[in-house]
N, C-alpha and C positions, 0 to 999 in steps of 0.2 A: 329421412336419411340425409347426411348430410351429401354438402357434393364435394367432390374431392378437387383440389386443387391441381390445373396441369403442370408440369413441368415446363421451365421455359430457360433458352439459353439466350445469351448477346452475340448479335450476329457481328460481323467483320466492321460494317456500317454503322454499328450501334442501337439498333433495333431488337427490339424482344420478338424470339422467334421459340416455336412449341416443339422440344423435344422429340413428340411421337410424331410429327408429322411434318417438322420443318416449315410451317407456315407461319407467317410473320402476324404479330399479334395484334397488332394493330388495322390489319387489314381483316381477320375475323371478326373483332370488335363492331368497326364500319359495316361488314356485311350483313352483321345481327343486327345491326342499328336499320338499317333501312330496310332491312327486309327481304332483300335480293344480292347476288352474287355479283360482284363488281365487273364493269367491263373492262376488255383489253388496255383501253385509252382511259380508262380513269384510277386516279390515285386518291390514295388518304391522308392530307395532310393535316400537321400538329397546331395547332392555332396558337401554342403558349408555346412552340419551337423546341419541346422535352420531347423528345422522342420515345423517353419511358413513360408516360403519362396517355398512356389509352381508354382513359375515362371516354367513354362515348360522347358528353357534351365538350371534348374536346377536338374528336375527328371530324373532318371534313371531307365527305369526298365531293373530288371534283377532275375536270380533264386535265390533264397531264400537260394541252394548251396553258390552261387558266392557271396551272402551278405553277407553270415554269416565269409566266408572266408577274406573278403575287412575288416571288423571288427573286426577281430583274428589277422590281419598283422596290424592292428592301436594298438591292444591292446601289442602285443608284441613289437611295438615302441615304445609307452608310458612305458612300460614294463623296457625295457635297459634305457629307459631317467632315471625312477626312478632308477635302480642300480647303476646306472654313478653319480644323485645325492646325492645320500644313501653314496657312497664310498668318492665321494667330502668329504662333510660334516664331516664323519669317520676321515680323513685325517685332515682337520682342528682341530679337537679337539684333535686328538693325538697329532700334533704340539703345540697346545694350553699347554696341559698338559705335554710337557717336555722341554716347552719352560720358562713358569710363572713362576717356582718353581726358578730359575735362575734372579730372579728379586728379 
């Protein structure tokens, strides 16, 4: 028999969550995946950052500590990208403007 497919909607966040039940699909996923019911302090995070992609070899759980830190070292890399582009940019247009004036 086949199995039937649940219904699922997109929650406010952007998360797939299950119609009959309101539970976020991703965190079922995780809990079949491991075997046990997740704790208070731990979350499921997306390793490829799709939040619709709850293939189980893409959830992570972990503590809610250890997420929020994984997401602080991303934002601080993003962080230097943007100063490194910020100072680029700077640099071009001061070349710009003591270079044009000479034309």
């Amino acid at each position: 028999m086949a199995r039937q497919k649940r219904k699922t909607y997109l929650s406010g966040k952007g998360y797939a969550r299950y119609k009959d039940s309101n539970k976020y699909v991703h965190r079922q996923a995780a809990k079949k995946k491991i075997g046990r019911s997740l704790h208070s302090d731990e979350v499921v995070h997306h390793r490829d950052g799709d939040k619709l992609n709850n293939n189980p070899n893409n959830l992570q759980v972990m503590s809610r500590r250890d997420h929020n830190r994984l997401h602080f070292k991303e934002m601080e890399n993003v962080g230097c990208s943007a100063v490194l582009f910020l100072s680029t940019i700077i640099s071009i247009v001061l070349v710009l403007i003591l270079i044009l004036p000479l034309f």
